[in-house]
C-alpha positions in Angstrom: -6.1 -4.1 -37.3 -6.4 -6.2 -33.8 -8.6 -4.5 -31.7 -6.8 -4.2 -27.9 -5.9 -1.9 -25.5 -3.0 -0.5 -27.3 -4.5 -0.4 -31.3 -8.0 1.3 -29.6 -5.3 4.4 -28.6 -5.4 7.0 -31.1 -2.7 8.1 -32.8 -1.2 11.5 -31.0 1.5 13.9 -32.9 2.7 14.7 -29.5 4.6 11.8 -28.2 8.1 11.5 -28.9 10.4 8.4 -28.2 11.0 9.8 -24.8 7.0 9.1 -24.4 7.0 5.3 -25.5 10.3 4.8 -23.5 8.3 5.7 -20.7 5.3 3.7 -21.5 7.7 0.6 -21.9 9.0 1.3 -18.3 6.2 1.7 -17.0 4.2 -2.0 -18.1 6.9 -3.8 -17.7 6.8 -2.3 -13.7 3.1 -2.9 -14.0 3.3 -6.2 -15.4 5.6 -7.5 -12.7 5.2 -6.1 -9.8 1.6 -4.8 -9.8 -0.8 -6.9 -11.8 0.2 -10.5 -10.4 -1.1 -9.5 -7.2 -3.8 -7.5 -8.2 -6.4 -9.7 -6.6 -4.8 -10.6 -3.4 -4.1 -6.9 -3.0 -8.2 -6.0 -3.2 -9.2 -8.7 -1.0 -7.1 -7.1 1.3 -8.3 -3.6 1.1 -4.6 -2.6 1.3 -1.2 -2.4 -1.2 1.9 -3.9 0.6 3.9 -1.0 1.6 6.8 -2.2 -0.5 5.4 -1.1 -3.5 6.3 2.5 -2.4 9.7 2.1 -2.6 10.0 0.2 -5.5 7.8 3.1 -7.4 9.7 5.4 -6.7 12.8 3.4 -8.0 11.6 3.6 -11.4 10.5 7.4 -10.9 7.2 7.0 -11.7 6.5 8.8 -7.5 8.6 11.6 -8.4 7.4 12.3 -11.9 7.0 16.0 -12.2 8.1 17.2 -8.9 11.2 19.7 -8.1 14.6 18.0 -8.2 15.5 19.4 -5.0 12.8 17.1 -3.3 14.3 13.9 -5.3 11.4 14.6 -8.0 12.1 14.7 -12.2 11.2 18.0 -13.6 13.6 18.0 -16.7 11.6 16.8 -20.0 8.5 15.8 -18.3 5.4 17.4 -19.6 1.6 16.3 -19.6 2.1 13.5 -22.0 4.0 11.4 -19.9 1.3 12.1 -17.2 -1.3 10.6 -19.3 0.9 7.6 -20.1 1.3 7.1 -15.8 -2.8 7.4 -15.9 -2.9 5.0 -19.0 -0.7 2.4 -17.3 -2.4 2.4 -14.5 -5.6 2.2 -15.7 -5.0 -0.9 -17.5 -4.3 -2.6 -14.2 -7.9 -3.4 -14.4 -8.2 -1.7 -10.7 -8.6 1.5 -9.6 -7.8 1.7 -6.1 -4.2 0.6 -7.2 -3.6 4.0 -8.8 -5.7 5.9 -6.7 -3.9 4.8 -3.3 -0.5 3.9 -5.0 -0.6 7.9 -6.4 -2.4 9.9 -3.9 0.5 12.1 -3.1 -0.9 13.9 -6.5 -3.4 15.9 -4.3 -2.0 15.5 -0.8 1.7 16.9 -1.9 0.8 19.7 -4.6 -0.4 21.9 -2.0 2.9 21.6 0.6 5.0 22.1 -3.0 3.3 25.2 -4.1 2.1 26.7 -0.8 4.0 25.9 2.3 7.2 27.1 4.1 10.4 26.1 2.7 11.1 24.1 6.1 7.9 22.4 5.6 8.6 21.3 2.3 11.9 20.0 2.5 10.9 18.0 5.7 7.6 16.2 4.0 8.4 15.6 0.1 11.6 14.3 -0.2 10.8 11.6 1.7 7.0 11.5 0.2 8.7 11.0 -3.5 11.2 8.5 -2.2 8.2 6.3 -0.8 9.3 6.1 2.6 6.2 8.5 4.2 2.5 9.2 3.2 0.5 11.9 2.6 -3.6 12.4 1.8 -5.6 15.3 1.0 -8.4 16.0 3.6 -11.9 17.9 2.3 -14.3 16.0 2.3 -17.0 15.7 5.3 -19.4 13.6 6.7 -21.6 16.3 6.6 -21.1 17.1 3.4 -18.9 16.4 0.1 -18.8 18.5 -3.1 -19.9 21.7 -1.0 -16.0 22.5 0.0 -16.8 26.5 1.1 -19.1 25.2 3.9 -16.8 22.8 5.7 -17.2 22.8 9.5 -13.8 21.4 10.5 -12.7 24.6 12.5 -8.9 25.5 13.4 -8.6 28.6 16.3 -5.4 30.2 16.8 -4.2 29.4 20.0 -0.1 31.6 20.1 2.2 29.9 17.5 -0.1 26.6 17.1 -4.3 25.9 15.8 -6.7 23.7 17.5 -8.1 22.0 15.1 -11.3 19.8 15.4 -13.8 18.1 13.4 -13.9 15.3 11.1 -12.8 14.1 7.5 -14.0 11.4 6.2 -13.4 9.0 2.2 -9.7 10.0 2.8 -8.1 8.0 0.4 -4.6 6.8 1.7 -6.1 8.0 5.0 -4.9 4.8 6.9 -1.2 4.7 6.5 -0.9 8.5 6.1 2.1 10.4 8.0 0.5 13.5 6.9 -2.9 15.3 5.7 -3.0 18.5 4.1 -6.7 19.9 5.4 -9.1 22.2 4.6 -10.2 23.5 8.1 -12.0 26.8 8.8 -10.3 29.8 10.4 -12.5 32.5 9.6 -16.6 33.0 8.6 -19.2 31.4 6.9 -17.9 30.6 3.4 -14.7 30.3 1.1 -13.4 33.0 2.5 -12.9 32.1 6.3 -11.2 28.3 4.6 -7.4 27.8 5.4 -5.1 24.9 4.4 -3.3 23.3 7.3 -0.5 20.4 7.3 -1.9 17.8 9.9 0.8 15.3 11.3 -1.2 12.1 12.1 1.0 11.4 14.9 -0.3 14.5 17.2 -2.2 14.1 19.9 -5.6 13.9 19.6 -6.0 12.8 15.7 -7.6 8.9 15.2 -8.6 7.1 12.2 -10.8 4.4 11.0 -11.2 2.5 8.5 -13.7 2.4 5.1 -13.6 -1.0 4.1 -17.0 -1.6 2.4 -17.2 0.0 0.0 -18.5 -1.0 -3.9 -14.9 -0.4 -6.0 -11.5 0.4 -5.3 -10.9 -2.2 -2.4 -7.3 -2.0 -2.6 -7.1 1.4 -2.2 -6.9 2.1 1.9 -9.8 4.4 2.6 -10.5 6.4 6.5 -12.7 8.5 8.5 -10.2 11.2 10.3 -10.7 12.8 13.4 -9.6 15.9 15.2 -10.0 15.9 18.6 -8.4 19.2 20.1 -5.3 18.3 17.3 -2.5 21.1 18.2 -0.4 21.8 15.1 1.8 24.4 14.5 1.1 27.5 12.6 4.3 27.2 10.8 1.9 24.5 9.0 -0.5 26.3 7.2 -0.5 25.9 3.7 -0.5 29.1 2.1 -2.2 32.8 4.0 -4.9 32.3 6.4 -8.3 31.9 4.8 -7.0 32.1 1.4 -7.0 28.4 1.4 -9.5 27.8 -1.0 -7.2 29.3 -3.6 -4.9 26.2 -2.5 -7.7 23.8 -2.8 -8.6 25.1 -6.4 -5.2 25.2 -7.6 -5.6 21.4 -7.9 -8.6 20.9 -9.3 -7.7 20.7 -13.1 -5.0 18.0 -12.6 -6.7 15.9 -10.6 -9.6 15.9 -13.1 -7.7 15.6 -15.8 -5.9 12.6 -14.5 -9.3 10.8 -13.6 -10.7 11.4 -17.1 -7.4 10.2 -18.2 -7.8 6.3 -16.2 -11.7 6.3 -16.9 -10.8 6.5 -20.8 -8.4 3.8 -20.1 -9.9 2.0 -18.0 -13.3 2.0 -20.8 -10.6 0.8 -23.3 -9.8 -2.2 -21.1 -13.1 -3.1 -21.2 -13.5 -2.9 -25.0 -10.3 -5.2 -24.9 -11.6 -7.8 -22.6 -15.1 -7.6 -24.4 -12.9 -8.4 -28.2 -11.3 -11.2 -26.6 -14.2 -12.9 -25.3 -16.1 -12.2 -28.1 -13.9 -13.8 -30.5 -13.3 -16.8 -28.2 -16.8 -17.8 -27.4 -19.3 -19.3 -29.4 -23.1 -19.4 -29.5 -25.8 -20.9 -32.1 -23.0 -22.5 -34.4 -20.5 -19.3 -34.4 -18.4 -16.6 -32.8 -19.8 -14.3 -30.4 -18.2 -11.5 -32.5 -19.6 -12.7 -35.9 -23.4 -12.0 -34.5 -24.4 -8.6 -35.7 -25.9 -7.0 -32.1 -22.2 -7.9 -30.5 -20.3 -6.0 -33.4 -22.2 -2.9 -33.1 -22.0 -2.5 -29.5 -17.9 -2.8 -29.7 -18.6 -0.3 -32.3 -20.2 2.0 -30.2 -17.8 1.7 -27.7 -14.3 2.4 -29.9 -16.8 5.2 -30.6 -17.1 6.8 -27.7 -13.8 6.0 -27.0 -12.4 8.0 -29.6 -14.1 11.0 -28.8 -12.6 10.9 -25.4 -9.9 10.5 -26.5 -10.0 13.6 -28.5 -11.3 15.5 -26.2 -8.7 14.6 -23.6 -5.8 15.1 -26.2 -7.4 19.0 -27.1 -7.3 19.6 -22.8 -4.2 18.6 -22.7 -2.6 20.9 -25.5 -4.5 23.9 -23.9 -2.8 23.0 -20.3 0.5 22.5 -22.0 0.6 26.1 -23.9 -0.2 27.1 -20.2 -4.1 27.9 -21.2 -6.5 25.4 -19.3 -10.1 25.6 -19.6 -11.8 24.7 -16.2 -15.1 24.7 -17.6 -14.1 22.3 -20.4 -12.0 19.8 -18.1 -15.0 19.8 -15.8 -16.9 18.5 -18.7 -14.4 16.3 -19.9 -14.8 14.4 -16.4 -18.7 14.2 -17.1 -17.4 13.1 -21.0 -15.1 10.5 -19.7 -17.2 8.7 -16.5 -20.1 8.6 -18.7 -18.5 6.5 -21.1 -16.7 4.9 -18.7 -20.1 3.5 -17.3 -21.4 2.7 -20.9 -18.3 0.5 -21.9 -18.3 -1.1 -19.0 -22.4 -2.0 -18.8 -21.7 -3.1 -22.8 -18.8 -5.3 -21.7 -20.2 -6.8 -18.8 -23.5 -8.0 -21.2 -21.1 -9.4 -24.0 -19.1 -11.3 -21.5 -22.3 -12.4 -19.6 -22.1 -14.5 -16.7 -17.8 -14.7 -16.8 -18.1 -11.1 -16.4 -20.4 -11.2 -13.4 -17.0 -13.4 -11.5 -14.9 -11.7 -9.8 -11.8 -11.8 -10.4 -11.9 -10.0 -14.1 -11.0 -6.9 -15.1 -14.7 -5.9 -16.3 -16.2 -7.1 -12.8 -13.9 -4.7 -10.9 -14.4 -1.8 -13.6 -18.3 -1.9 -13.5 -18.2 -1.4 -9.8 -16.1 1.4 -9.7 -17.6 3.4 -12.4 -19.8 5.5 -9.2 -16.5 6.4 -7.5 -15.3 7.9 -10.6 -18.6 10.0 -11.2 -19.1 11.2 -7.5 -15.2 11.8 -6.6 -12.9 14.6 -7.5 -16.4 16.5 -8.3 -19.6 14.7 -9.5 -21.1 15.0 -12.9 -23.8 16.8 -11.6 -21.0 19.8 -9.7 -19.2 19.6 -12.9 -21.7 20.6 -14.9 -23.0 23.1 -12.6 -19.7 24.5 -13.1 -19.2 24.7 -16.3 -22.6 26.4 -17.1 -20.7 29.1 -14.5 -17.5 29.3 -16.0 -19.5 29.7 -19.4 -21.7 32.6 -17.6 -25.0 31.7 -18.3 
């Protein structure tokens, strides 16, 4: 059996033709209108906004959304979202996804929490690529902490007054919307409400994150809220029960994470088998030396536990019983062997992995976004022992 990206996938009872049909859609979108400009696209910190539009062409924006916002509910289930994560991953870099696909957490909250009006006046046009929207938690003065967030929002008649900062907004730059955690009430979770920010209100300014290690082509921004007027009609969900918003999309964003950090660790066993076949040192292959073999040994290794361990998540999601404590843990599961794949890779390939320009190099440097973001390893394992009760 070839060892690539494809035979390194374990086989999974679960999909169906629908499933591969998919997948087929998918690379061939990926392998013509994403990965030949991969590189041009992180040296400039930004995707071309066409690609919105052609994205959602194929469905892969609407994927799971209502039908009434232009979305495709009918058939989907949580295979086909691993399959978007897969695909993506195998791009070779993850700011693609992450700012191609960050409607995932900016729009779940407006679906599931906001007025009607609100909505149908944000997603249909979200889905159909022709607007943006980002989720906004995360502080300067703090990150993982989300219950002590100091962004405040008083009630001023029918509209808050929000001000504050965000900041490591992905999609932040081009966003037509944020859906933000800002506080209404006390100290705590409990005084946290969800409010739909229109970036074109007075008083809201941006900037832009451009250094940073991985994930160039993903935009990145630092929001602020100067005296921002919006309307209460856009709150997300009851005043100060907006952590129950925030929460509610936890366990798909981490699942979706672990689901590109497995794939993006099998890209890196790929590249590794290829180059190790191909080069040749003290009279024979790279891959016939016995220190090379059992490294891509180890990594299939850790690669099919993941892999397990993913599938099992996503069974207990589909039957409608999710385990936060175990998903939390399946982040930590799959960023930690995200980092080892990549370090192993990166040695077999040497100095050609140390280029850029290759999927290892960009891979290697984003392995700390993946640990920190959505929740670090150290939060998620916090929360687990919590969930767990110990």
């Amino acid at each position: 059996m070839s060892l690539d990206f494809d035979s390194a996938r374990m086989y999974n009872p679960n999909i169906t033709e629908s499933h591969i049909a998919w997948r087929d859609q998918l690379r061939r979108f990926m392998d013509t209108e994403v990965i030949p400009f991969v590189e041009e696209w992180e040296e400039a910190c930004e995707l071309p906004l066409s690609l919105w539009p052609k994205a959602a062409e194929i469905g892969l924006l609407g994927m799971g959304y209502p039908e009434e916002f232009g979305g495709i509910q009918e058939g989907i289930d949580v295979w086909h979202s691993w399959i978007v994560n897969e695909e993506l991953a195998r791009v070779g870099a993850g700011g693609v996804g992450a700012s191609l696909m960050v409607h995932g957490i900016g729009l779940p909250p407006v679906i599931n929490f906001a007025r009607p009006e609100v909505k149908a006046a944000v997603a249909p046009k979200v889905l159909a690529g022709e607007a943006w929207i980002s989720l906004g938690i995360t502080e300067p003065g703090g990150g993982s902490d989300v219950a002590s967030l100091q962004t405040t929002a008083r009630r001023d008649g029918d509209e808050y007054v929000v001000s504050g900062s965000k900041t490591f907004i992905t999609g932040g730059m081009r966003a037509n919307w944020v859906s933000t955690a800002v506080r209404t009430g006390g100290p705590g979770p409990g005084g946290v409400s969800m409010l739909l920010i229109p970036t074109d209100a007075a008083g809201f300014s941006r900037t832009p994150l451009n250094k940073k290690q991985g994930w160039w082509a993903s935009d990145t921004a630092t929001l602020y809220f100067d005296e921002v007027r919006v309307p209460v009609t856009n709150l997300i969900g009851e005043e100060n029960q907006g952590f129950k918003v925030i929460m509610h999309n936890f366990n798909s964003e981490r699942m979706g994470m672990a689901a590109q950090m497995e794939a993006a660790a099998r890209v890196c066993l790929e590249d590794a088998v290829n180059w190790a076949r191909e080069r040749k040192t003290f009279g024979k292959r790279l891959a016939d030396h016995q220190v090379i073999r059992h490294k891509i040994s180890a990594m299939k290794q850790k690669l099919n536990a993941t892999q397990a361990y993913i599938r099992a998540c996503y069974e207990q999601i589909e039957i409608g019983q999710p385990n936060a404590a175990d998903i939390a843990l399946l982040k930590v599961q799959a960023s930690e062997v995200m980092e080892f794949c990549a370090r192993e890779a990166m040695q077999i390939l040497g100095g050609a992995g140390y280029l850029r320009g290759n999927r290892v190099e960009r891979i290697y440097r984003e392995v700390r976004v993946n640990a920190i973001g959505g929740g670090s390893e150290e939060i998620m394992r916090d929360l687990a022992a919590r969930q767990y009760q110990l």
